[in-house]
N, C-alpha and C positions, 0 to 999 in steps of 0.2 A: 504494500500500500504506500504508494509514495505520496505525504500528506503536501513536500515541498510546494512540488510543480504546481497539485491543486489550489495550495493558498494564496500563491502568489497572482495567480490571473483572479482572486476575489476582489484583495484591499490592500493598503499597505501597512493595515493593524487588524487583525481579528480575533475573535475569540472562538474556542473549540471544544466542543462539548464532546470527552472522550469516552467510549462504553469496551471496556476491557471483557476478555473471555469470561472472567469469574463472575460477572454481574456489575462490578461497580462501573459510576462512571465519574469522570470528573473533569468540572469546567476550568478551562483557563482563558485568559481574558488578557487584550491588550500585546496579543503576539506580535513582535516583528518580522511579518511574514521574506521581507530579501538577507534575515540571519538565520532562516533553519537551515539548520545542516543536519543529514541524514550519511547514518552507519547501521550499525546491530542496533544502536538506541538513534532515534530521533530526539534532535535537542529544538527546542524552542522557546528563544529567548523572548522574555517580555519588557516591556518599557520600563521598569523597575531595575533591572539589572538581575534578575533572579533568571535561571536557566533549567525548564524542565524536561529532563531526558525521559522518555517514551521504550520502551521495547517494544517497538513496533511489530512482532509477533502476535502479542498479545490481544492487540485491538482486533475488535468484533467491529468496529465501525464510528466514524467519525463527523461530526457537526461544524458547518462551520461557516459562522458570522458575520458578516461585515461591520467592522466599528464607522 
C-alpha cells in the first residue's frame, strides 16, 4: 500500500485515519504529505515535528483528508 504517492496528489497537509489488522484504528492529523518517506515502516511526519512510523503490513486500510 503505498500511502506516499496517494497523499501527495490530495493536499499539502492531511490527516489519516488509520484501521490496523487487529481492529484499532488511529487518527493523525496535520501530515506533511512531500516528507513521507516509505520503507518496512512508513514515516509520516506532522507539522509539530513528531514522526509516526507505520508498519505498513499491518494496515487493513486507510482514510485520508484534506486539511
Amino acid at each position: 500500500m503505498n500511502l506516499k504517492s496517494f497523499t501527495n496528489n490530495v493536499s499539502k497537509y492531511v490527516t489519516q485515519i488509520i484501521s490496523f489488522k487487529n481492529g484499532e484504528k488511529k487518527t493523525i492529523k496535520n501530515i506533511i504529505t512531500s516528507e513521507i518517506s516509505q520503507s518496512e515502516f512508513t514515516k509520516l511526519p506532522v507539522k509539530d515535528g513528531r514522526i509516526f512510523a507505520i508498519n505498513t503490513k499491518e494496515v487493513n486500510w486507510f482514510e485520508t483528508i484534506k486539511e
